[in-house]
N, CA, C and O atoms as a CHARMM CRD file, in Angstrom:
* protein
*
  220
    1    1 UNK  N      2.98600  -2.76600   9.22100 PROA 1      0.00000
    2    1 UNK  CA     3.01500  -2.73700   7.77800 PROA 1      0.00000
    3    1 UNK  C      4.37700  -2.24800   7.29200 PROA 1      0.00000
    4    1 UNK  O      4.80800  -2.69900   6.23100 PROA 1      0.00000
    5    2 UNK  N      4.93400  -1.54700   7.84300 PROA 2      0.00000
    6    2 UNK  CA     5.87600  -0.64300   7.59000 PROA 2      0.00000
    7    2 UNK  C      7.16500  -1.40700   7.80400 PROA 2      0.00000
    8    2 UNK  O      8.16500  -1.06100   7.17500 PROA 2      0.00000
    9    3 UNK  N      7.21300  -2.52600   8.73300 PROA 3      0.00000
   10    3 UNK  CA     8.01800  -3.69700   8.82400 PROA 3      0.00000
   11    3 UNK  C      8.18400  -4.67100   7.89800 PROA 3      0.00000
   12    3 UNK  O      9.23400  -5.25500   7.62600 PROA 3      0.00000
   13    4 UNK  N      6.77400  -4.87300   7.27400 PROA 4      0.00000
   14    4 UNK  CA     6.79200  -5.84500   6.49600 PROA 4      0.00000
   15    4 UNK  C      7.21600  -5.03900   4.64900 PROA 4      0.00000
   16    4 UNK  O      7.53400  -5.68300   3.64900 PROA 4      0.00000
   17    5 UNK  N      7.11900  -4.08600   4.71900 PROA 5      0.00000
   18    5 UNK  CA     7.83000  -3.13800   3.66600 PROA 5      0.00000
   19    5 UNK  C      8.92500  -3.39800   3.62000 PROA 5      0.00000
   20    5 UNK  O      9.50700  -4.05000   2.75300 PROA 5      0.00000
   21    6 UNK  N      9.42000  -2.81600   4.74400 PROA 6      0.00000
   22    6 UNK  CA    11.10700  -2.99300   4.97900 PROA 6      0.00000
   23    6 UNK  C     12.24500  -4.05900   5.10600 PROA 6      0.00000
   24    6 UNK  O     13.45200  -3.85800   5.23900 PROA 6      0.00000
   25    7 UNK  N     11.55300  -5.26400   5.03100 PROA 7      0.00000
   26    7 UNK  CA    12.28300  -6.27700   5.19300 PROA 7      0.00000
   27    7 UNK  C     12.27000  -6.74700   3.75800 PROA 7      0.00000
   28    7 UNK  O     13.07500  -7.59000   3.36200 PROA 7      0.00000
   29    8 UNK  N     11.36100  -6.20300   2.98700 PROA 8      0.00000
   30    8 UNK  CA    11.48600  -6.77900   1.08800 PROA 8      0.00000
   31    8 UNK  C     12.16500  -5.45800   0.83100 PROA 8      0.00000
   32    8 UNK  O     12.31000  -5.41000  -0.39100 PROA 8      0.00000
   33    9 UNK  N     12.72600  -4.19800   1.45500 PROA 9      0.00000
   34    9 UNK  CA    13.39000  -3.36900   0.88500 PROA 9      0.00000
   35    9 UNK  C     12.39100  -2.06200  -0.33600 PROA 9      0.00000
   36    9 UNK  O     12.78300  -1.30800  -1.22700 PROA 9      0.00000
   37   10 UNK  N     10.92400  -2.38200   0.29200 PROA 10     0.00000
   38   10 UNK  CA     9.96800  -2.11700  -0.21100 PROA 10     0.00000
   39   10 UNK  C      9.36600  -0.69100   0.04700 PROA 10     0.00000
   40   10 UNK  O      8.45400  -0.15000  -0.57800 PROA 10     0.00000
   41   11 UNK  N     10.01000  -0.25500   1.00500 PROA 11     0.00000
   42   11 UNK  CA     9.07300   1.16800   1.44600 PROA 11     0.00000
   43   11 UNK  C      9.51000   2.51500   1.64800 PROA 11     0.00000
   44   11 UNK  O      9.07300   3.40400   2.37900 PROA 11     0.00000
   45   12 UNK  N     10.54700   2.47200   0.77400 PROA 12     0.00000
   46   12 UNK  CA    11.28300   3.88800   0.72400 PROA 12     0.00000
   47   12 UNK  C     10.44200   4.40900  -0.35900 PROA 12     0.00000
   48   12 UNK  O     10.34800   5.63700  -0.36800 PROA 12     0.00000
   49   13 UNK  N      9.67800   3.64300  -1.46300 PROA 13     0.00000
   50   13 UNK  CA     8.87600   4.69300  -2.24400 PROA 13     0.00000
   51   13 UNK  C      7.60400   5.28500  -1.62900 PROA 13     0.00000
   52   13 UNK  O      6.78500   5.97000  -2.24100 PROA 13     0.00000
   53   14 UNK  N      7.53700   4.90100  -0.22300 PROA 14     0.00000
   54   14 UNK  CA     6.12500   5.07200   0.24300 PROA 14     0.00000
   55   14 UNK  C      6.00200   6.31100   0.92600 PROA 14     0.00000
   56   14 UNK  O      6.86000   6.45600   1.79600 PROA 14     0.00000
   57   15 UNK  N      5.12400   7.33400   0.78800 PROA 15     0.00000
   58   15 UNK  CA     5.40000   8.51300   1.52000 PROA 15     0.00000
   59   15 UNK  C      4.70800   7.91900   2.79100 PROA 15     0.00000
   60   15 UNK  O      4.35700   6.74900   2.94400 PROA 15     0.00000
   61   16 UNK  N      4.53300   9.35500   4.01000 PROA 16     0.00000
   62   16 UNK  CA     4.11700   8.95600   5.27000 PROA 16     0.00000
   63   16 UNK  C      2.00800   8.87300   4.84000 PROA 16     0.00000
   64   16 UNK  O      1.12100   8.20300   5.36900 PROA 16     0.00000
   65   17 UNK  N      1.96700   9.80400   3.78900 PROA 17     0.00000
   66   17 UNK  CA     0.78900   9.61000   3.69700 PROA 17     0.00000
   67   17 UNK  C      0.33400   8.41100   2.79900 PROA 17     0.00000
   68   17 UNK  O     -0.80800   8.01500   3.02900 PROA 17     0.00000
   69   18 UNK  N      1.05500   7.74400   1.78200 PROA 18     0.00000
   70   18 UNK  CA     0.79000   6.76100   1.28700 PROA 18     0.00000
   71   18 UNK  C      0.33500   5.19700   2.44900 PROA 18     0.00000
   72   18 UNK  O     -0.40900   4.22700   2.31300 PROA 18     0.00000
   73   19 UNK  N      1.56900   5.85500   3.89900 PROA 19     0.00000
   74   19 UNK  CA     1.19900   4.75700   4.69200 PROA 19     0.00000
   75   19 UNK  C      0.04900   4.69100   5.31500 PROA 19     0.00000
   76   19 UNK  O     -0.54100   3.66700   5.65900 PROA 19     0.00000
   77   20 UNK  N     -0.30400   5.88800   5.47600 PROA 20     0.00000
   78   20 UNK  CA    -1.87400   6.37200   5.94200 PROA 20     0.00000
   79   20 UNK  C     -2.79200   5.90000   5.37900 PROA 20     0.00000
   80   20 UNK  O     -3.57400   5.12600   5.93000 PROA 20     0.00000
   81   21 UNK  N     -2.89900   6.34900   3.92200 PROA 21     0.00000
   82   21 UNK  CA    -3.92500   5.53200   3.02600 PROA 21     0.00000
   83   21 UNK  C     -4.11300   3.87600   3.26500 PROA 21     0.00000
   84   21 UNK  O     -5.17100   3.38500   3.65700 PROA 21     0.00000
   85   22 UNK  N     -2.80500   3.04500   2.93400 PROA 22     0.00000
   86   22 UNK  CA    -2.69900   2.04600   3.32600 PROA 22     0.00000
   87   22 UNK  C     -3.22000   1.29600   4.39300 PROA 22     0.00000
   88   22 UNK  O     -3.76000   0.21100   4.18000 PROA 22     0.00000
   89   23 UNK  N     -3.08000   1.90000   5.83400 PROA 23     0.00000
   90   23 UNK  CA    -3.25600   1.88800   6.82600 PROA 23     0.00000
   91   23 UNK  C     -4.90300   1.58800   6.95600 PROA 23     0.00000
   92   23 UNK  O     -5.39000   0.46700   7.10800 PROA 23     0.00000
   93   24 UNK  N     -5.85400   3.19800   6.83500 PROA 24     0.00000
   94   24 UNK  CA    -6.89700   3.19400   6.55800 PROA 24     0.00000
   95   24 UNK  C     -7.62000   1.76500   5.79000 PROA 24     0.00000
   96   24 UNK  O     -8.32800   0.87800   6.26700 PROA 24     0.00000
   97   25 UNK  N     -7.17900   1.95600   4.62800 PROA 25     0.00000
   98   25 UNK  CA    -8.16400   1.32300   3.71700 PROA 25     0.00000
   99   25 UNK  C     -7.94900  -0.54300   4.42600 PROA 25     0.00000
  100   25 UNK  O     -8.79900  -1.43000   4.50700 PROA 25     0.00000
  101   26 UNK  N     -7.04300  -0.55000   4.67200 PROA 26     0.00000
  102   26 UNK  CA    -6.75000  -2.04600   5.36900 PROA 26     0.00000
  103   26 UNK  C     -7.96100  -2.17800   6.44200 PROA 26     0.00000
  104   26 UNK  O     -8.82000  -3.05900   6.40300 PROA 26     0.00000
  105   27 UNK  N     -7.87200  -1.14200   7.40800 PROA 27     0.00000
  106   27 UNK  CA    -8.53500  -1.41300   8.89900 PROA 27     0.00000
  107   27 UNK  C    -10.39300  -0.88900   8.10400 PROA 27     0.00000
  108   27 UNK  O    -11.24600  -1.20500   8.93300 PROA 27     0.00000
  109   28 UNK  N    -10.78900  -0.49700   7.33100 PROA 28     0.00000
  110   28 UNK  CA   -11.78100  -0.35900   6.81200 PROA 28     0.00000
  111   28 UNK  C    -12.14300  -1.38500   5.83800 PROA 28     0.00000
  112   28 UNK  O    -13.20600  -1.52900   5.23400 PROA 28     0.00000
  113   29 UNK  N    -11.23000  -1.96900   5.79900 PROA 29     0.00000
  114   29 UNK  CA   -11.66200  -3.15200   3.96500 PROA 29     0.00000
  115   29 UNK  C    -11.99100  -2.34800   2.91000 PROA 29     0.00000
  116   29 UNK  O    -12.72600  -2.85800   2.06400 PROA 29     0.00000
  117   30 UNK  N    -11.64900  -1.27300   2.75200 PROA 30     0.00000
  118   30 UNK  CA   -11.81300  -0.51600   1.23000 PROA 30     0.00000
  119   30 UNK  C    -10.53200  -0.80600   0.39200 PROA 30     0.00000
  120   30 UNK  O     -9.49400  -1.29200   0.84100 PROA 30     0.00000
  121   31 UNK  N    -10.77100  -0.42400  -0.92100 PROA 31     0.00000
  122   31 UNK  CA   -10.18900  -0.41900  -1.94400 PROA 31     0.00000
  123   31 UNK  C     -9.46700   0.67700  -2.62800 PROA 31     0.00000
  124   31 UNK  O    -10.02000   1.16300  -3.61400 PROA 31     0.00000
  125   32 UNK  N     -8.38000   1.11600  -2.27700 PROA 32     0.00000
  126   32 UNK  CA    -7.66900   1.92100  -3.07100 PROA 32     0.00000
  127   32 UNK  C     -7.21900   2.15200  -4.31700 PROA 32     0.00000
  128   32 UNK  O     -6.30600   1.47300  -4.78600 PROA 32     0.00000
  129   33 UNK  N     -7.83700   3.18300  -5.02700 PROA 33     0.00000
  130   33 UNK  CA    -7.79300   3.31100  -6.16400 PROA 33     0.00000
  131   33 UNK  C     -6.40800   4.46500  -6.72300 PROA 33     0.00000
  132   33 UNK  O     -6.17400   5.52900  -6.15100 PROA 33     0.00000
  133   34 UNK  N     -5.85300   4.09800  -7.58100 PROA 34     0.00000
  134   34 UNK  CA    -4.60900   4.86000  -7.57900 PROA 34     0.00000
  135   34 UNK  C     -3.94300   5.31800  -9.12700 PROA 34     0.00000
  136   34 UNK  O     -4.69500   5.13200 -10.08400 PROA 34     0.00000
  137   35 UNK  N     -2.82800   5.79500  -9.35900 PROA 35     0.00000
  138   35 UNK  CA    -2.65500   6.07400 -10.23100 PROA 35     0.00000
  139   35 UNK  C     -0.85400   5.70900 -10.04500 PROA 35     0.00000
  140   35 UNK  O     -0.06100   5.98800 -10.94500 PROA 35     0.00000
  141   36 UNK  N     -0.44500   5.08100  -8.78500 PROA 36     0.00000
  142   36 UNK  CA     0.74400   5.12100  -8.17400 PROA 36     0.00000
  143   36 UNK  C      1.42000   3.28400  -7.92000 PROA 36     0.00000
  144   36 UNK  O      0.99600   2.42400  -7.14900 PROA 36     0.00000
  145   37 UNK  N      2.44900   3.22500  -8.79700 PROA 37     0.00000
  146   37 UNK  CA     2.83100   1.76000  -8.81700 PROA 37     0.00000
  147   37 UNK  C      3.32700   1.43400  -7.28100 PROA 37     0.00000
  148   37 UNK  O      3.43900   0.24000  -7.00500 PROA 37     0.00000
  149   38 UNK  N      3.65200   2.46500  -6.19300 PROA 38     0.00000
  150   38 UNK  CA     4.07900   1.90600  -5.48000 PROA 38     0.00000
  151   38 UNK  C      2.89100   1.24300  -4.38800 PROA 38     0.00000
  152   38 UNK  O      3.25300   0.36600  -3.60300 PROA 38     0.00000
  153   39 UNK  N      1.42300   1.73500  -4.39700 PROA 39     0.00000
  154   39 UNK  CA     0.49700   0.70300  -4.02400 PROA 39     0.00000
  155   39 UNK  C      0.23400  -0.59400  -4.25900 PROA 39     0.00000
  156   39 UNK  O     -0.32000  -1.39500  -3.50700 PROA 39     0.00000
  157   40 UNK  N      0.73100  -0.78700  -5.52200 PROA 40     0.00000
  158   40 UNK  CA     0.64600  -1.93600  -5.95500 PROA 40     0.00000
  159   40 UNK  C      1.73400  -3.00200  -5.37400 PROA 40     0.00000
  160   40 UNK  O      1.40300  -4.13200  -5.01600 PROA 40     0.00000
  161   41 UNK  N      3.38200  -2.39800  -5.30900 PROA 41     0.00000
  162   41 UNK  CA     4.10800  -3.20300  -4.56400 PROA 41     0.00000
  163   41 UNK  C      3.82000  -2.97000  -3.17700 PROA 41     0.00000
  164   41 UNK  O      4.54600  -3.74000  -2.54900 PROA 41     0.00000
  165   42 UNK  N      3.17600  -2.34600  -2.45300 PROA 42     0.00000
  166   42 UNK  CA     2.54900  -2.63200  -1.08500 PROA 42     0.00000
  167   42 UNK  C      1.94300  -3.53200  -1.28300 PROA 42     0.00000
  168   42 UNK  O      2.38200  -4.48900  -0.64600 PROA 42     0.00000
  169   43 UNK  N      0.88400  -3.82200  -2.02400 PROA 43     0.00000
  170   43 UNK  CA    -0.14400  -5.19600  -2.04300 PROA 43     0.00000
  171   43 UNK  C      0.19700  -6.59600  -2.32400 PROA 43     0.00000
  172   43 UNK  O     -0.12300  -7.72000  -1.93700 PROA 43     0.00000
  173   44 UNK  N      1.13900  -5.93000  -3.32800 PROA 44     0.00000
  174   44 UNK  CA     2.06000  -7.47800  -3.30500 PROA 44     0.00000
  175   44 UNK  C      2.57100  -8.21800  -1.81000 PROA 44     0.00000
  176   44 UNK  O      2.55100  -9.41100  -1.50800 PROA 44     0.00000
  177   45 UNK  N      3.08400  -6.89600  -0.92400 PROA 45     0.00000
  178   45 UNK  CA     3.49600  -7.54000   0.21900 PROA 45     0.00000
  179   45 UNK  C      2.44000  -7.54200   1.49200 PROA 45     0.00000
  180   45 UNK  O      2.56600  -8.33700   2.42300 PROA 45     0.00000
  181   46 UNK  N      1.57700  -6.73800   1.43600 PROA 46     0.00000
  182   46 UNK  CA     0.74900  -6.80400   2.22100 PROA 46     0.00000
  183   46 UNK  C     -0.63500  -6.76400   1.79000 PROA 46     0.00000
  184   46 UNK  O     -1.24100  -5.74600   1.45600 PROA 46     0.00000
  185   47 UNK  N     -1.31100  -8.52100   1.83800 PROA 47     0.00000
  186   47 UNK  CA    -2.09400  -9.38200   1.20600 PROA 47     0.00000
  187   47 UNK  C     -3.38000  -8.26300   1.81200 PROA 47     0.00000
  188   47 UNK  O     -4.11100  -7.61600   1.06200 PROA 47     0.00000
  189   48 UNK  N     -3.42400  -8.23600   2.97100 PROA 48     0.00000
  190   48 UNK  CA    -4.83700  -7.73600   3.41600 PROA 48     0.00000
  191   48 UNK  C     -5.18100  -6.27800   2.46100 PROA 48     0.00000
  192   48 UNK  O     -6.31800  -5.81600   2.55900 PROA 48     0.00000
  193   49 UNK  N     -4.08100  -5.52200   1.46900 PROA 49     0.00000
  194   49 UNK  CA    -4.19800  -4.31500   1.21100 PROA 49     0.00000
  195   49 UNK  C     -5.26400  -4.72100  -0.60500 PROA 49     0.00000
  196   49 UNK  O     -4.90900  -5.59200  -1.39900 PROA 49     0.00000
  197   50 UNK  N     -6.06600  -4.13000  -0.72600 PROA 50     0.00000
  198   50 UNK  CA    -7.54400  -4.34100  -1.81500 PROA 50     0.00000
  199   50 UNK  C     -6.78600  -2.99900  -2.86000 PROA 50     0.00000
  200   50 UNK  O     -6.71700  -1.90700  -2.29700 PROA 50     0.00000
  201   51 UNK  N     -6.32300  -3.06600  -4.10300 PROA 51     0.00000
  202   51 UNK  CA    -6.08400  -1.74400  -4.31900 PROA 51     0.00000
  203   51 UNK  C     -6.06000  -2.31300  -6.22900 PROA 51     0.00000
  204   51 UNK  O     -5.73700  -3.35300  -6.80300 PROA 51     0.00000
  205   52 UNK  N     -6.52500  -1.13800  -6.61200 PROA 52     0.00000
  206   52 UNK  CA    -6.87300  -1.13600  -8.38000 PROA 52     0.00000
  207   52 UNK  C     -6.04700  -0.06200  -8.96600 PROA 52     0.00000
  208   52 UNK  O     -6.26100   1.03800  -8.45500 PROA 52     0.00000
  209   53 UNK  N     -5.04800  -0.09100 -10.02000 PROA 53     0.00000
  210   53 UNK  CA    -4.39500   0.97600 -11.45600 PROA 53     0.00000
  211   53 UNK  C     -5.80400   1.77300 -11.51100 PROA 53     0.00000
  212   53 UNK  O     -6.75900   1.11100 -11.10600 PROA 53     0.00000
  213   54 UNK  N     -6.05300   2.93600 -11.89800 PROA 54     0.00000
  214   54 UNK  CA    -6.68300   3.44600 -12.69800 PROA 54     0.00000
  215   54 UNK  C     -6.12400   4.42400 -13.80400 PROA 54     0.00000
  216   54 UNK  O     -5.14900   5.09100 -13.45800 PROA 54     0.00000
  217   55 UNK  N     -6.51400   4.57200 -14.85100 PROA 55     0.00000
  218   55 UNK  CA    -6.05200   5.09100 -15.75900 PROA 55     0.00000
  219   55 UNK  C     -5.94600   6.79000 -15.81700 PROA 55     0.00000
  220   55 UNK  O     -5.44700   7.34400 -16.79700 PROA 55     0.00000
Protein backbone atom coordinates (compact mmCIF):
# COMPACT_ATOMS: atom_id res chain seq x y z
CA UNK A 1 0.00 0.00 0.00
CA UNK A 2 2.61 2.18 1.02
CA UNK A 3 4.17 1.74 -2.56
CA UNK A 4 1.30 2.49 -4.21
CA UNK A 5 1.11 5.91 -2.04
CA UNK A 6 4.42 6.70 -2.98
CA UNK A 7 4.58 6.50 -6.46
CA UNK A 8 1.41 9.26 -6.72
CA UNK A 9 3.63 11.19 -4.15
CA UNK A 10 0.70 10.43 -1.84
CA UNK A 11 1.87 9.28 1.58
CA UNK A 12 3.83 11.65 3.40
CA UNK A 13 0.45 12.87 4.92
CA UNK A 14 -0.07 9.41 6.23
CA UNK A 15 1.04 8.70 9.73
CA UNK A 16 2.41 5.06 10.62
CA UNK A 17 -0.88 4.61 12.33
CA UNK A 18 -3.06 5.95 9.62
CA UNK A 19 -1.25 3.03 7.63
CA UNK A 20 -2.42 0.65 10.20
CA UNK A 21 -5.93 1.68 10.05
CA UNK A 22 -5.74 1.39 6.36
CA UNK A 23 -4.12 -1.77 6.44
CA UNK A 24 -6.71 -3.30 8.89
CA UNK A 25 -9.85 -2.11 7.51
CA UNK A 26 -8.68 -3.35 3.88
CA UNK A 27 -7.77 -7.06 5.12
CA UNK A 28 -11.20 -6.97 7.17
CA UNK A 29 -13.54 -5.19 4.47
CA UNK A 30 -14.59 -2.53 6.97
CA UNK A 31 -15.21 0.95 6.48
CA UNK A 32 -13.35 3.75 7.83
CA UNK A 33 -14.92 6.45 9.14
CA UNK A 34 -12.93 9.69 9.52
CA UNK A 35 -12.70 13.16 9.98
CA UNK A 36 -9.15 13.20 7.97
CA UNK A 37 -8.82 14.18 4.10
CA UNK A 38 -5.85 12.22 3.86
CA UNK A 39 -8.03 8.81 3.94
CA UNK A 40 -9.75 9.89 1.38
CA UNK A 41 -6.62 10.44 -0.95
CA UNK A 42 -5.59 6.89 0.15
CA UNK A 43 -8.88 5.63 -1.38
CA UNK A 44 -8.55 7.40 -4.28
CA UNK A 45 -5.38 5.35 -4.78
CA UNK A 46 -6.09 2.36 -3.14
CA UNK A 47 -9.53 1.06 -4.64
CA UNK A 48 -9.87 -1.90 -2.14
CA UNK A 49 -9.80 0.94 0.84
CA UNK A 50 -14.15 1.50 1.90
CA UNK A 51 -13.85 4.87 3.83
CA UNK A 52 -16.70 7.82 4.62
CA UNK A 53 -16.09 12.12 5.74
CA UNK A 54 -17.92 12.36 8.82
CA UNK A 55 -18.83 15.51 10.12
Amino acid sequence: MRQELASQSAHQGLSVADHLVIATAIRLKLVVLHQDAGFETAARLVPQLSQERIS
